[in-house]
TINU-116158 format. One record per residue (C-alpha): x, y, z. Coordinates in steps of 0.5 Angstrom, whole numbers, plus 500, padded with zeros to 3 digits. Example, Ala and Ser with C-alpha at 12.3 -4.5 7.8 and 13.67 -1.06 7.14 Angstrom:
2
525491516;527498514;
This chain:
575
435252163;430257165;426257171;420259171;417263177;410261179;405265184;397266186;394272184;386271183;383271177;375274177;374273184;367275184;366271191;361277195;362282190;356284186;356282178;358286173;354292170;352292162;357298161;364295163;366303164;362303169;365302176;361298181;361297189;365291192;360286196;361284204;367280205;362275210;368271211;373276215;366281217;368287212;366292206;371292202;368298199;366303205;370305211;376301214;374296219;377291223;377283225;382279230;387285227;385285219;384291216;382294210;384301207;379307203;380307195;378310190;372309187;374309179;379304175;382306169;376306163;380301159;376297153;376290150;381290145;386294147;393293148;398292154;405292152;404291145;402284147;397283151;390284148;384285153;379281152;373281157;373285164;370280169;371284175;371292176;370294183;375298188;379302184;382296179;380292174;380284172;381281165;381275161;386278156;391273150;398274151;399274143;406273143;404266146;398265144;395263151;389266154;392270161;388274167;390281168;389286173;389293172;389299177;392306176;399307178;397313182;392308185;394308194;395301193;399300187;405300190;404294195;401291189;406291185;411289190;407283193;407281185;414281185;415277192;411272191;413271184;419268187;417263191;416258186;410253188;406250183;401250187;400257187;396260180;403263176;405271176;407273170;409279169;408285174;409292171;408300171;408302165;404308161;401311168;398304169;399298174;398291171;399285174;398278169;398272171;397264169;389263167;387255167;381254162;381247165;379248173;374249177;372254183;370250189;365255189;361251184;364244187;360246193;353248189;352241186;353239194;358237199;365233198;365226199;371224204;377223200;376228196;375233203;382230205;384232199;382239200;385240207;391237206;393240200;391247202;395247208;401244206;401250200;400254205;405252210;410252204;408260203;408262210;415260211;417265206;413270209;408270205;400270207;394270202;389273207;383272203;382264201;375263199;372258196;372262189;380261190;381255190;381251183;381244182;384242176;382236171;387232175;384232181;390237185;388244188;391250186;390258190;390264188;390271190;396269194;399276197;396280191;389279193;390282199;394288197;388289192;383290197;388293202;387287207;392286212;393282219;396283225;396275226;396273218;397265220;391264224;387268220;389263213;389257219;381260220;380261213;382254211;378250216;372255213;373251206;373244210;367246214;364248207;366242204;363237210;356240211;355245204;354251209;358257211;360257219;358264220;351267220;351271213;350267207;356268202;359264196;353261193;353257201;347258206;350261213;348257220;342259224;342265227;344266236;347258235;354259234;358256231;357248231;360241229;359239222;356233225;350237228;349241220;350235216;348227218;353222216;359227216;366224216;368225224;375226224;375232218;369234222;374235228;379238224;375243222;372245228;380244231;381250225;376254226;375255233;381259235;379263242;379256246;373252244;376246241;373239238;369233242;375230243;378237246;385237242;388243242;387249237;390250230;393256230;398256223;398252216;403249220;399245226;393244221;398241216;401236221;394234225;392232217;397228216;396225223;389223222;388216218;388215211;382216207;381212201;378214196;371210194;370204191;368204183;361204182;361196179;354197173;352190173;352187165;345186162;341180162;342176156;336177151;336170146;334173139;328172133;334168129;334164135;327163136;326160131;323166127;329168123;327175124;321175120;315179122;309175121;304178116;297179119;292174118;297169118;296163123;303162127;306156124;306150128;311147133;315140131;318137136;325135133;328129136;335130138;340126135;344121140;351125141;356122137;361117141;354113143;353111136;356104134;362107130;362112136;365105140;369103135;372109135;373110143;377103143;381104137;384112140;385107146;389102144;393107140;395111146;397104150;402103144;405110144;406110152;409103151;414106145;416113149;418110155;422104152;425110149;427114155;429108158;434106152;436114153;439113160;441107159;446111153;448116157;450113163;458113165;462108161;468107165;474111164;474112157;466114157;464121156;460125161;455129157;452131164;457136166;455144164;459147160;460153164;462150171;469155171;463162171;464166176;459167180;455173180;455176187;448177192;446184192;445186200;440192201;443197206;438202211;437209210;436213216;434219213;434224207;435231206;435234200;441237196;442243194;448247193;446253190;442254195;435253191;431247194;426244190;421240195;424239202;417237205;417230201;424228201;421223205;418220200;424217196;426212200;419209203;418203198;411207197;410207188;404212188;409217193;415221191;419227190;419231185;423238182;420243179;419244171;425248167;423251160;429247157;432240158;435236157;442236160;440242166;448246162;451251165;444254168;444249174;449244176;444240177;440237183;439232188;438229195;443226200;442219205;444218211;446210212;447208218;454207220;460207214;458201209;460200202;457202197;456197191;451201187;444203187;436203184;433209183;425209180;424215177;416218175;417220169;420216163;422219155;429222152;434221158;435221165;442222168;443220175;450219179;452217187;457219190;459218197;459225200;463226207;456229211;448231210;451239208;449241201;455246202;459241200;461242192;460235189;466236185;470235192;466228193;467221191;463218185;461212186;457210179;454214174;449213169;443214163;436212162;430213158;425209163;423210169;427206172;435205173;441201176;448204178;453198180;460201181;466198179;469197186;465199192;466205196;466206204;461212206;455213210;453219206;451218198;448223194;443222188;445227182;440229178;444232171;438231166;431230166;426229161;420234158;413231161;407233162;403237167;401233173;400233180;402239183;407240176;407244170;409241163;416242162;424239163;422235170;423229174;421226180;424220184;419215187;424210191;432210193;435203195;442203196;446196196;452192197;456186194;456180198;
């Protein structure tokens, strides 16, 4: 099973730069990165330890339709500034439209290019835009990456106004979880503006330019987790008040007033959401000014992640209730069948019509009324002598009468009571040493249907074969308890999944399952599973063993592909 590599790199990020001239041969000057306070194009400068490199004024004078690799066909030169290239191209050996960028492999940067290509190719998150190649080929540099049709920057998000509170939340948290993921695996973006970042059709928000789009522009950082922590709390304050929070305007958005600082969303904006709003100013403010509440600063993805997931819930908005029309009588029902008087016609005259009494007032109506009476005294007067005879015909008869009363099946065992065991805590299992989504282990087991953990999607399934043994959570019970069986709800359905416990002797994911106990195995095409064990097993750790998945649908944070999640874990013994 193949998996895929997945990476942000930025597809025409144009956010500050100037549009592209008529001619695409025609190389043109980069804007002023207002956020970060520097000229990608002119002299190094420097902000709280970035700093950008000179490069050359040219980029390699390539036209559409021409062929990288034999495979991808440019199309369309959507950036032309700094030395490099991008492209919206078609991979014809797929048939999907791709991004490329392109710069001359003599080019000061394209080594760091393509090494960052490379790194962060491996971190393997979807919610980062995919690399999918990174080559040195024919004195050229180019770097191909996913392209997504179906996303929208945040930079037109914002043009139509600001972001409501939930979708904000959403912004924020999910930006920051992303980030924290990257910066564990020393990886920074350095430049999150409001053009990189997507927002797909179902509602989950993508970076790009993760690594790449720095070490095109030659931006680096001597502090590059508050840098990102500062750029993320920039988009949040962007989303609350449709404002950037630096004098110059930038990315389609008006600047604050100049000589006032930065000030609270809630001074720019009425009605803004005040905790987000806290949060923002708790992101941005990095050189000891804090929010009212005076809570310290966040300084790294990390800390902001965390302060998001400790402020309260934002629900989404109530769905908008469009009451239904008032009901209009027709011309049929007014009397006219729908004709249209003929000029000069004099309108007919209303006739008063009597209505006829209701039917049961008349005298046959009486009559009838009587008769349906009598009839239903004579037939509950039948039915309950017939039950009294009934009972009376069933009732003992001594020694030689038959009891019909007893149930056949006295002598069945007895099924036995299934009693839940408490799961401590979690970790995910991981033998090989390549985890799938250690931060929401905890989802599995938290009796919430909408929350779970997923894996990432693989190319081919199935049954995960020889390419991976297989993948799985391990669970803390408590104390040593026996283990009947469990009931696994999976988030996807379709062909088959195929799950199994075991009872493991700790929560290391260096120990083989081959060495472990199996406690009950099995297969199923739903979304939910039952394992019940032949006889119980005496353990307080148990591994979930995923050994097969099915082929789903991208979704949330997932590609299509092999893949699935687990919503809820609940163990049990028998009593």
């Amino acid at each position: 099973m193949a998996e895929r590599s997945t990476a942000a790199v930025d597809v025409a990020d144009n956010s500050g730069d100037k549009p592209l001239a008529a001619e695409a041969d025609k190389a043109t000057a980069d804007g002023v990165d207002t956020q970060n306070g520097r000229a990608a194009g002119g002299p190094m400068t420097e902000k709280d330890g970035e700093r950008t490199t000179a490069a050359p004024a040219a980029a390699p004078e390539l036209h559409s339709g021409h062929k990288l690799a034999r495979r991808y066909r440019l199309e369309e030169c959507v950036t032309r500034v700094d030395g490099f290239s991008s492209w919206r191209a078609m991979d014809e050996k797929l048939r999907r439209a791709v991004g490329v960028h392109l710069l001359p492999a003599d080019h000061p940067r394209a080594r760091s290019v393509l090494a960052a290509a490379r790194s962060s190719a491996l971190l393997g998150d979807p919610r980062f835009v995919q690399v999918l190649d990174a080559v040195e080929e024919n004195d050229l540099v180019y770097v191909v990456h996913e392209w997504l049709p179906d996303a929208t920057e945040l930079t037109a998000l914002l043009a139509a106004g600001p972001l409501e509170p939930h979708e904000a939340y959403q912004l924020v948290s999910q930006i920051s979880q992303a980030m924290t993921a990257a910066h564990r695996e020393g990886l920074a973006h350095l430049r999150l503006t409001p053009s990189a970042i997507l927002r797909t059709s179902t509602g989950q928000y993508r970076i790009r330019g993760l690594a790449v789009n720095a070490a095109l522009r030659g931006i680096t950082s001597e502090t590059p987790q508050r840098a990102d922590t500062e750029a993320i709390g920039a988009l949040l304050y962007a989303a609350l008040t449709q404002r950037w929070p630096y004098e110059n305007d930038a990315y389609g958005l008006t600047g604050l007033p100049k000589g006032v600082g930065l000030i609270a969303p809630d001074q720019v904006r009425a009605g803004v959401h005040r905790g987000l709003g806290e949060l923002a100013m708790r992101a941005l403010a990095n050189d000891g000014a804090t929010a009212s509440r005076q809570e310290p600063a966040c300084t790294t993805p990390e800390e902001l992640a965390k302060a998001v997931a400790a402020m309260p819930r934002i629900r989404p908005p109530e769905p908008a209730f469009t009451a239904p029309p008032e009901y209009q009588h027709t011309t049929y029902q007014q009397g006219s069948y729908g004709r249209p008087t003929p000029p000069g016609t004099p309108p007919a005259q209303s006739v008063t019509v009597v209505p006829p009494p209701p039917p049961l007032n008349s005298r046959t109506g009486r009559a009838l009324k009587w008769g349906v009476a009598a009839l239903l005294i004579a037939a509950l007067g039948l039915g309950s002598w017939q039950l009294a005879d009934a009972l009376l015909d069933h009732s003992p008869q001594g020694d030689n009468g038959s009891n019909n009363n007893q149930p056949k099946n006295q002598d069945a065992p007895k099924q036995p009571e299934r009693v839940p065991l408490t799961i401590k805590k979690a970790e995910e299992y991981y033998p090989d040493g390549k985890p799938q989504n250690i931060e929401d282990v905890a989802n599995s087991y938290d009796k919430d249907p909408d929350s779970y953990w997923r894996t990432y999607a693989f190319d081919d399934g199935p049954d995960l074969g020889a390419y991976k043994e297989g993948l799985g959570l391990v669970f803390d019970l408590g104390s040593e308890q026996d283990v009947s069986g469990a009931s696994i709800a999976f988030k996807f359905g379709g062909d088959h999944t195929t799950a199994t416990i075991y009872a493991a002797p700790s929560m290391s994911s260096s120990t083989p399952v081959g060495s472990m106990q199996k406690i009950a195995t099995g297969t199923t095409a739903d979304k939910q599973l039952d394992l019940a064990a032949p006889a119980p097993v005496k353990s307080r750790y148990v591994v979930v063993w995923l050994t097969a998945m099915p082929k789903s649908g991208a979704s949330d944070y997932s590609r299509a592909g092999y893949k699935q999640g687990i919503s809820n874990v609940s163990f049990f013994r028998n009593s």
